[in-house]
N, C-alpha and C positions, 0 to 999 in steps of 0.2 A: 334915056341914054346916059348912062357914064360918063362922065371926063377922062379922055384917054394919057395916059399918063406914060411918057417914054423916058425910061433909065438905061444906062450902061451898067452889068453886071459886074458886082466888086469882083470877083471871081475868076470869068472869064473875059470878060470884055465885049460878052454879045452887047450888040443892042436891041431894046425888048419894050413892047408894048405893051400895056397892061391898064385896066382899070381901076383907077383912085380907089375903091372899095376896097380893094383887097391891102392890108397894114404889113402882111406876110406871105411873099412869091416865092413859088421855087422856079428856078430857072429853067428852062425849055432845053438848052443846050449843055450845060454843065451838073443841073440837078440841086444847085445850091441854093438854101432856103434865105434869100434876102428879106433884111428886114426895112422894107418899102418906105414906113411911117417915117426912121430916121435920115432917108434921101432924100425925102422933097423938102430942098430947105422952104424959108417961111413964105416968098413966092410962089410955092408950088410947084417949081420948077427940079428937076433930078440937080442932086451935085455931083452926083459919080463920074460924068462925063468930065469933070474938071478932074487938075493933077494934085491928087490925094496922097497924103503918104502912106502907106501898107499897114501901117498901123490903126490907121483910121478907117480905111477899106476896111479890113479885118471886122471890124467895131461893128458894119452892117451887114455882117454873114453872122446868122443864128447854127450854131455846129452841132449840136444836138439834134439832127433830123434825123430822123431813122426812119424805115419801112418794114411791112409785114407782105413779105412777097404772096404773090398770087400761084397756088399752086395748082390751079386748076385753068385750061383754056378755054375760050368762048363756047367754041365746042365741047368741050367735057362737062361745063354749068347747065347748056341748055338737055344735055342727056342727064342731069342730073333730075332739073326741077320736071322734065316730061316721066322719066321714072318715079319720080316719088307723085304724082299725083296719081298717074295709073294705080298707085298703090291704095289711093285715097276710095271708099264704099260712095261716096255722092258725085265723085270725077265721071265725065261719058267716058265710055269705053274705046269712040272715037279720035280720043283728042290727039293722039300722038299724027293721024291723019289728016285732020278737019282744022286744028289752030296752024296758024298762020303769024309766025317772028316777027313783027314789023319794025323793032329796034331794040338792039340789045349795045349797051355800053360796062365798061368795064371803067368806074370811078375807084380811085384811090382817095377816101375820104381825110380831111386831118382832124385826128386828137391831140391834146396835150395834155400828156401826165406828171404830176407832181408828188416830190417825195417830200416826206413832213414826220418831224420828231416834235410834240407838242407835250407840253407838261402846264397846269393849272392849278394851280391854287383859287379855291372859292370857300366864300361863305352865303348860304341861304338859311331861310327859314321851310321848316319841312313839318308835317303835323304829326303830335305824340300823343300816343292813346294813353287815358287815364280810365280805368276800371273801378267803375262803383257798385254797390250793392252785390254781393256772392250770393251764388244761388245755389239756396237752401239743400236739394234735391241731388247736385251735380257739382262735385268735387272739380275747384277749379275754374270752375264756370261764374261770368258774372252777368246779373240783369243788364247792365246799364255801361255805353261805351262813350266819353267823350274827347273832344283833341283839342289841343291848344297847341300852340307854334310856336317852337323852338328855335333857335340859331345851331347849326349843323355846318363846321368846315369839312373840310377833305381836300384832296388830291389827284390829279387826273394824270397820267402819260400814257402815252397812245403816239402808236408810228402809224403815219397816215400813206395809201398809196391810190391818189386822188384823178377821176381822168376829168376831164374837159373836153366835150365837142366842140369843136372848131368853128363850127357852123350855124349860124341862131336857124336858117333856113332849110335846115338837112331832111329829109325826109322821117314823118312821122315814124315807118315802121323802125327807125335807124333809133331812135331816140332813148332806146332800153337797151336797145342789144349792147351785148356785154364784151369789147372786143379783145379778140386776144393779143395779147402785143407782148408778150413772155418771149415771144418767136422773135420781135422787131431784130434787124440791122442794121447797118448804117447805109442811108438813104444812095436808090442806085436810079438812076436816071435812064440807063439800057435797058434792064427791067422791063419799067413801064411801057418804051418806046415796043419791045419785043411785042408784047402784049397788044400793043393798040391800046394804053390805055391812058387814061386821061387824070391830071393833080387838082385835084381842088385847092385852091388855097384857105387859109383859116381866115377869119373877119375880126378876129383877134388879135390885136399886137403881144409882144412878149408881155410889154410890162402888164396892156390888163389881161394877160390869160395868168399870170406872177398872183396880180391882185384878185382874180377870181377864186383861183385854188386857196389863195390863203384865207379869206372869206369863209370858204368852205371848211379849213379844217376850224375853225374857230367856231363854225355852228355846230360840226361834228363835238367837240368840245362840250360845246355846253348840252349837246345833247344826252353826252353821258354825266355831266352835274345834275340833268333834270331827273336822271333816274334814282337820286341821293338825296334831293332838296326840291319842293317846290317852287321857290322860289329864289333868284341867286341877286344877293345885295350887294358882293362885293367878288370881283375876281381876280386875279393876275395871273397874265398867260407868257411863256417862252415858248416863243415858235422856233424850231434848228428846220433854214429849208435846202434840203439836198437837192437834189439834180432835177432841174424840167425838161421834160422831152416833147419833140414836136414829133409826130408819127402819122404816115399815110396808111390806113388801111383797106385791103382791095373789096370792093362791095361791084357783082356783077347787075344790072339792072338791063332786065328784059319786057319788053313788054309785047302782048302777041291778043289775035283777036281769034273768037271760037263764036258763031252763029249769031254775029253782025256786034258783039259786046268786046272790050276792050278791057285787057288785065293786065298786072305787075305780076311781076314779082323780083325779090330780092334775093340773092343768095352771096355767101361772104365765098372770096376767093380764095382764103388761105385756109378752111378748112373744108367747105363745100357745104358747111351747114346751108340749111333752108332760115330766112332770114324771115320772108313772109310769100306768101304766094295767094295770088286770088283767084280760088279756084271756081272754075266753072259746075255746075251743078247740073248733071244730069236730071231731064223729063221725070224718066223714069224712076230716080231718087227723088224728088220732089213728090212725085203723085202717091210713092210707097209709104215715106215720111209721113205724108200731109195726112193720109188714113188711116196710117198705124197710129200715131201719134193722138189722134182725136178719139180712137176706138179704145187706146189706154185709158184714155183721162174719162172718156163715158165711163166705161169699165171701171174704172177706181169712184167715182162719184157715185155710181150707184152701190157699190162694193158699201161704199162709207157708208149710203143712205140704210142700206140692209140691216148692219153692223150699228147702228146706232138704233134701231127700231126693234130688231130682234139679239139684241145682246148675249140668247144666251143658247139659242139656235144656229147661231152662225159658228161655224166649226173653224174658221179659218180663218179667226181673226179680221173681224173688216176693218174697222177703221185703218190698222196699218197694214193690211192690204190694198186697201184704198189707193194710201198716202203714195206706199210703192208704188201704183200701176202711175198714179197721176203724174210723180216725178218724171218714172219712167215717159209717158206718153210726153211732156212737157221737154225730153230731151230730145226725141226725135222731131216736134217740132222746130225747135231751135236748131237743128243737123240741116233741114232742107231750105233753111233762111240764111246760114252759114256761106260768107263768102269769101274769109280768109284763111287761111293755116300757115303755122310755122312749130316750128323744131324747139322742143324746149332744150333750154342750156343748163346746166352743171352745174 
């Protein structure tokens, strides 16, 4: 269990319950994203509830929230992922009848994105080829290549536009997807309520999601000195950081049971992509799979076997007929062992 932690909103004036863990709350009633870490003075106790002056209120509202509305309803997500799995060759043909919804939520996840104007100066050492011995036969050409290590400056500027997941505990499939936030507004609190849907907060305060991003662009940095130098001896970096944004994005999370087994899946609210889904796998795709799949790879093995014995009687190429039947068959095994799918992105 948590330590339950109760503040007065700088904002509105609710009073609000909440768990110590979270450093960044959005408010339930007003929608405004407090910043938690700098209310509990060193006590632990909320100062909000005391008389603040507006300026100092101000100080613990983060203004930079924004949202990526959900444009899709509970209803329109769950006819989405039951359509596109129907669409899937290993899906039972059953499922739109036989699976069974047993919780579906609508999370607005938080990221933070940061803007970054970075310029470097460095000096490494990088290896320089020295050509010896010209060969005699081929104009240009030399027997022998050796490298010794040089000192190599340069230059770096790069505008960074960096996100941060919010959440060290977000769900794995969540962890890559790429979210779109080009769309974000400024953060609406009816919204969600319309929705039913529910705020994660971030486990991030400002300052280390500030120190995270800038971390980052500073390895992004040297990762483009590594493509110029082996090694980097000396650097000097100018970081310009333009604006951080806190951002909910809407991820629909259903989960439903088909012949006593229990799946997810994920789909993002704001554009209905498929995020990941775990699909059930029809009998009857399993049993086709399992036989075709084996009859390929026999079939190419012996193919090989042929094709390596009679090299010059085999008309049709064995060996990479082989090779093809075996991939081939090795792919259809891997089809009926297949328990996820998702939507590639752009």
């Amino acid at each position: 269990m948590h330590e339950v932690l109760e503040i007065v909103c700088p904002n509105c004036a609710a009073n609000i319950k909440l768990p110590s863990i979270a450093p960044v709350h959005t408010c339930g009633f007003c929608g405004t994203a407090i910043q938690v870490d700098q209310i509990a003075g060193p006590d632990g106790k909320s100062i909000t509830g005391e008389e603040l002056p507006e300026e100092t209120k101000r100080t613990l509202i983060f203004k930079d929230h924004y949202i990526v509305r959900a444009n899709y309803t509970g209803n329109e997500a769950r006819t989405i992922m039951q359509d596109w799995i129907k669409k899937l060759p290993q899906a039972p043909q059953d499922f739109e009848n036989s699976a069974t919804i047993t919780k579906q939520e609508l999370k607005f996840y938080p990221i933070w994105v940061g803007e970054f104007t970075a310029s470097s100066r460095y000096a490494g050492l990088d290896d320089w080829p020295e050509f010896h011995r010209p060969a005699y036969d081929r104009a240009g050409w030399y027997e022998h290549v050796s490298y010794t290590r040089r000192t190599e400056t340069g230059f770096v500027l790069r505008e960074y536009n960096i996100p941060l997941l919010g959440m060290k505990n977000i769900p794995n499939h969540l962890r890559n997807f790429i979210v779109p936030t080009t769309s974000k507004e400024y953060f609406d609190i009816t919204h969600v309520k319309e929705l039913g849907g529910i705020v994660e907060d971030s486990q991030y305060s400002v300052e280390d999601a500030q120190r995270t991003l800038r971390l980052a662009v500073f390895n992004r940095q040297m990762n483009e000195m590594r493509k110029e130098v082996h090694t980097i001896t000396n650097r000097e970096d100018d970081l310009e950081e333009g604006d951080i944004f806190y951002i909910q994005f809407p991820v629909y999370e259903i989960e439903f049971n088909y012949n006593k087994k229990k799946y997810q899946a994920f789909i993002d609210g704001s554009t209905g992509r498929i995020i990941h889904i775990d699909v059930p796998i029809s009998r009857k795709f399993k049993l086709f799979s399992l036989i075709a799949g084996l009859g390929q790879i026999g079939l190419g093995v012996g193919l090989g076997i042929f094709g390596i014995v009679f090299p010059d009687k085999f008309i049709f190429g064995g060996l990479s007929a082989g090779a093809g039947l075996i991939v081939f068959g090795s792919l259809l095994l891997s089809m009926s062992a297949k328990k996820g799918a998702q939507e590639k992105q752009a």
